[in-house]
N, C-alpha and C positions, 0 to 999 in steps of 0.2 A: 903170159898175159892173163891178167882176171877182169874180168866182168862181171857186175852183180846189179841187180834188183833191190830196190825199198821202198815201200809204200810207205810216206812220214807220215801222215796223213796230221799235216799242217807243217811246212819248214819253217813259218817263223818263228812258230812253238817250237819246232826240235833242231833248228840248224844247230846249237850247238854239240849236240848229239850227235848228228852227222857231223861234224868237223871232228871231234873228239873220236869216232868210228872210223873215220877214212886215215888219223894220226896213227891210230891203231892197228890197223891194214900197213903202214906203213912199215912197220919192222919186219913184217916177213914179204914185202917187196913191193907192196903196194895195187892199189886199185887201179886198173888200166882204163875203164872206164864205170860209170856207176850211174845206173838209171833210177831217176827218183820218179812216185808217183803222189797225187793227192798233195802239190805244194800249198792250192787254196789262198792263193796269192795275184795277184795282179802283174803284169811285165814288168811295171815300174817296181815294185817291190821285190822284184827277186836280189837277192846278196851277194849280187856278184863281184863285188867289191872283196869282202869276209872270202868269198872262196878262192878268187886271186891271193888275195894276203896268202892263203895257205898254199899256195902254188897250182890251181886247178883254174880251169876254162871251163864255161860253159854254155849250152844252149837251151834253153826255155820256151815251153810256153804255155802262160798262166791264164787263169783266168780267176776273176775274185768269190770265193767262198767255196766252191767245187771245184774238183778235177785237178786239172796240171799238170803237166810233165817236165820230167828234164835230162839231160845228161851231162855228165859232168866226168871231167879227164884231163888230164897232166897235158896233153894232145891237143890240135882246135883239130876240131871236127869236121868234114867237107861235106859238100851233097846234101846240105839240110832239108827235111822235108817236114813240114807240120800238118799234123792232119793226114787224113786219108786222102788222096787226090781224085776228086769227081764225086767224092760223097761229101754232100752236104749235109754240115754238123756243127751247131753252137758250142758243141760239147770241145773243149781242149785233151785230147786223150791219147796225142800221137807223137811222139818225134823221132827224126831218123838222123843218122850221120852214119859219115864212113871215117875209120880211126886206121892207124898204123899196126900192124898187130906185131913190131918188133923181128919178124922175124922176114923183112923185105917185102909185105904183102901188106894189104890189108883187110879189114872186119865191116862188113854194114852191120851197123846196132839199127834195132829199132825197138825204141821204148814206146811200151802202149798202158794202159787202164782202160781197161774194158768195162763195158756198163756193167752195173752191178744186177740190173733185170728186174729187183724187189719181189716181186711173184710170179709165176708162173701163167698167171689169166689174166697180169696186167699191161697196159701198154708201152711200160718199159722194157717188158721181155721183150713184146716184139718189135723196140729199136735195137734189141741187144741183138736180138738175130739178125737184122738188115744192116747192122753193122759189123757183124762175125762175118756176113757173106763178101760185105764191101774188101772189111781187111785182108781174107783170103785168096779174093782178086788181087789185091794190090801185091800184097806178098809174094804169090806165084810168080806176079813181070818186074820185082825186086832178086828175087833169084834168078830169073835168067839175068840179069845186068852184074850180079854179086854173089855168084856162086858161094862164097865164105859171108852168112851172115847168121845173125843171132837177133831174135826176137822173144825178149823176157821182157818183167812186168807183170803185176797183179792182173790176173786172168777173170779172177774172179767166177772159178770153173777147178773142179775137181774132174783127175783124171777116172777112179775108181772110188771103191770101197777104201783102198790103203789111206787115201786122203783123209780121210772123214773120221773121226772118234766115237761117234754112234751111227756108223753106217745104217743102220734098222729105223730108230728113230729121225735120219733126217733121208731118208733116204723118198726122191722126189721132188725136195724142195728146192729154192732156187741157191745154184752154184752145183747141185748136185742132180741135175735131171738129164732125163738121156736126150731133151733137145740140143740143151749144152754140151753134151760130152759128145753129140755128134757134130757139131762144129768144132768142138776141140779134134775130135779124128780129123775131122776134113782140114787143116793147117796141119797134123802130121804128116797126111798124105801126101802134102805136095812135097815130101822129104825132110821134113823137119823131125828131129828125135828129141827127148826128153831127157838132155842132159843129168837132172837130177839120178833117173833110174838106169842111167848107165851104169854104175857103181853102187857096190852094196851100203843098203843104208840102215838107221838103229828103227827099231820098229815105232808104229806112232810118231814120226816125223814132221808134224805141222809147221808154218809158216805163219797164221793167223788166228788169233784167239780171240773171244766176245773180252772186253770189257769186266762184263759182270757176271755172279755167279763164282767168282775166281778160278773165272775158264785158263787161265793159264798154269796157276800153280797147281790147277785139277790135269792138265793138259788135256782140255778136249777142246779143241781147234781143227784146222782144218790145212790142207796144202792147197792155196791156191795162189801162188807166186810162182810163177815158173822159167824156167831157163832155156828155150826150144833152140837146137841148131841146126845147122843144114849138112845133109851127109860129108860133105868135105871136110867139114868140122872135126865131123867124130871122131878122128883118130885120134886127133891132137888133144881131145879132152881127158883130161887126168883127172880131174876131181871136179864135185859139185855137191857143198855142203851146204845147209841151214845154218846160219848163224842165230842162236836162239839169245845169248849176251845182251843183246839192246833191249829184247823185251822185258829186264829186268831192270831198266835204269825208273828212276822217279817221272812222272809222266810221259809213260814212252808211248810208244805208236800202237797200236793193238797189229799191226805185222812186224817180220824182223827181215832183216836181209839172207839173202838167196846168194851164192855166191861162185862162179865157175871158174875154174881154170885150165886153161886153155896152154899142154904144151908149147 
């Protein structure tokens, strides 16, 4: 079973990117499910017409010009759930489903985008924390119900220094401060592991590059896509690579996909 993460950040700009991405996946056995974030699209406009035609289901939820999420699988998905339940939020940055994982069981996914916080002294940080706290509730009484679940998606939160390409110089600011990275512990704690660092990985590993400067082909980016599973998980995890390939097509997305696979 694979599972992966992408921030498009617009699909009507890149669906055909992702369609052309998940063809690709296809030869070595395909994507079992694939969390999209940043669709920037409205309900009525999501393609799910375009993703049928390629043989995939899926569930949404858009909102116009910000945010969105989605999941998308060979599978329909049960037990949907949008949003965080009991936190009140304009913001669309949530969706959950339960899939088959192949082997007679099955997986709760939950695709998030997490606020991005902008600064440290501003009042987005502190929805990003009132919302880290919300999720961590919810997630705690999703795993008693779904012992086998997985929660990836643009975190928009670095685990450490390994993340970061100039740990010194950004080290404080936002995606990389210890208010954040103590909410990111606290969703470990409740049993969740960082799939990515289960296996050895090539040094400087980033998921996310600025734009400009030509942060990519300099590679100073950052890791904040991440693939978190729950101890029952872990065994079964075999690999969990960075797909760096999309962020080289012609207007691609400034993140790439995150990718797991799940014996």
């Amino acid at each position: 079973m694979k599972i992966a993460t992408w921030n498009v950040n617009s699909l009507s700009v890149r669906l055909p990117q992702v369609l052309d991405w998940l063809a690709v996946q296809k030869e070595s056995g395909g994507i079992d499910v694939l969390a999209l974030q940043e669709l920037k699209l409205t309900d009525d406009k999501f393609p799910i017409a375009a993703l049928q035609e390629a043989g995939y289901q899926a569930h949404w939820f858009g909102q116009k010009t910000y945010n969105g999420v989605a999941l998308i699988s060979p599978a329909t998905g049960t037990e949907v759930v949008k949003n965080i339940p009991g936190f009140e939020d304009d913001m669309s940055r949530v969706i959950a489903a339960t899939y088959p994982d192949g082997a007679g069981g099955s997986v709760r996914v939950i695709g998030a985008y997490f606020p991005n916080g902008q600064a440290p002294d501003s009042d987005k940080f502190v929805y990003k924390m009132r919302w880290l706290d919300a999720l961590r509730d919810w997630v705690g009484s999703e795993m008693q119900k779904h012992p086998h679940l997985v929660l990836l998606g643009d975190y928009n939160i670095t685990f450490d220094e390994l993340d970061m390409w100039d740990p010194v110089g950004l080290k404080d600011t936002i995606h990389c401060t210890l208010a954040e990275r103590e909410k990111l512990q606290a969703l470990t704690d409740l049993g969740l592991v960082d799939s990515f660092r289960l296996f050895e990985q090539p040094e400087k590993s980033y998921s996310w590059w600025d734009y400009r400067e030509f942060a990519f082909r300099r590679n100073r980016g950052l890791r904040i896509d991440h693939i978190l599973i729950s101890e029952a998980l872990k065994s079964r995890a075999s690999a969990c690579v960075i797909d760096r390939a999309p962020r080289k097509n012609e207007r691609p997305s400034d993140h790439t996909p995150v990718v797991l696979t799940l014996a």
